[in-house]
C-alpha positions in Angstrom: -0.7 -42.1 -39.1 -4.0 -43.6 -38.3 -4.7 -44.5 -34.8 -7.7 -46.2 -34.8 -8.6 -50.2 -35.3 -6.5 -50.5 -38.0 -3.7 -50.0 -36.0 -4.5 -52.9 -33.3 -2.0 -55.1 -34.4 1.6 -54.3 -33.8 5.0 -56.2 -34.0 6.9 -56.1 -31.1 9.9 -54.0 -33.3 7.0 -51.7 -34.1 6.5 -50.9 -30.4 9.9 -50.6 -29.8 10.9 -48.3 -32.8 8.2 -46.0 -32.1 7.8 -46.3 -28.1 3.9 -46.3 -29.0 1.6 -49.2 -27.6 -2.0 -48.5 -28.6 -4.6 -49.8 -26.4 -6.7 -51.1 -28.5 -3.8 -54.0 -29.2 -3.3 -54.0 -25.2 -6.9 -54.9 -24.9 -7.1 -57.6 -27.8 -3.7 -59.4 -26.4 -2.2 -58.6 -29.4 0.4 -56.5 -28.1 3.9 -58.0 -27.7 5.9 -56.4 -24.7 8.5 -59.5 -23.7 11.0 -58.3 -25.4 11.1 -54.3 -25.5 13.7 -52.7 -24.8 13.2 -49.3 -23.4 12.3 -48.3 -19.8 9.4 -45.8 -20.4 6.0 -46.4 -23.2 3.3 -44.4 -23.8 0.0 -45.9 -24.4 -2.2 -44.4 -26.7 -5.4 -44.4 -27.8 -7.9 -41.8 -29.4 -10.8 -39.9 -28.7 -13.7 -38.6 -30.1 -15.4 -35.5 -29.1 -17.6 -35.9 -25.7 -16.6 -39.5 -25.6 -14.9 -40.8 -22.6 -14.6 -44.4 -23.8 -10.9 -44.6 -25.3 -9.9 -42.9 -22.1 -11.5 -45.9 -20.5 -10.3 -47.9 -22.7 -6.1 -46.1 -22.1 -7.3 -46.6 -18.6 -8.5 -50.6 -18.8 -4.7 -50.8 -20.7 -2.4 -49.2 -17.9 -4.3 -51.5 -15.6 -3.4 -54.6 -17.1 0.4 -53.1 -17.7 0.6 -52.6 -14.3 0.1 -56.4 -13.9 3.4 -56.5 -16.4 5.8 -54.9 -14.5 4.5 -51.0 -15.6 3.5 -48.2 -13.6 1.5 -44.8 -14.6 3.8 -42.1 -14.7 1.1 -39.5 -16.9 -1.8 -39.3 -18.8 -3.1 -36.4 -21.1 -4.7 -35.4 -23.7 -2.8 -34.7 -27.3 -4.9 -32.5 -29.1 -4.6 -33.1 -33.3 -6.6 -29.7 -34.1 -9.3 -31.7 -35.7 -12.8 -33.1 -34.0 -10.9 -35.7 -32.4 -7.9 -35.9 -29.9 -5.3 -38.7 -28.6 -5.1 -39.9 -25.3 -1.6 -40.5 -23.8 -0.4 -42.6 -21.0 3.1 -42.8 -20.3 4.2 -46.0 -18.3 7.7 -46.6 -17.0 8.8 -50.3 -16.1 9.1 -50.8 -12.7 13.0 -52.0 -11.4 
């Protein structure tokens, strides 16, 4: 699975069969959380080797979660074994 822009735009069933927001769609608005269902999401984003701006960019989208009711529970780093790796930020909606 691709990660990258062309993975931006997500339907709200998409987000909630695979528990995977990308930031990316977070930051663009396109992203569709009103009606998931689950209590934890991880927000994901990928990043190329001695770049730190998707992991500004995860950052940027667990910032404007947090204005939605979500709080940070992780973030790492997923390495893929190739030149770039994911970055992860699991979010759990707050009670």
């Amino acid at each position: 699975m691709d990660y990258g822009a062309a993975m931006v735009s997500q339907t709200p069933q998409m987000i909630a069969n695979s528990h995977v927001v990308y930031a990316a769609a977070v930051l663009a608005g396109t992203a569709d959380l009103r009606g998931y269902p689950h209590r934890h999401l991880a927000v994901l984003s990928q990043i190329h080797a001695g770049s730190a701006i998707t992991l500004t960019e995860v950052l940027i989208a667990v910032e404007i979660l947090q204005q939605w009711g979500w709080e940070l529970v992780n973030v790492a780093s997923l390495p893929n074994g190739k030149v770039t790796s994911q970055i992860c930020a699991v979010m759990r909606r707050r009670d």
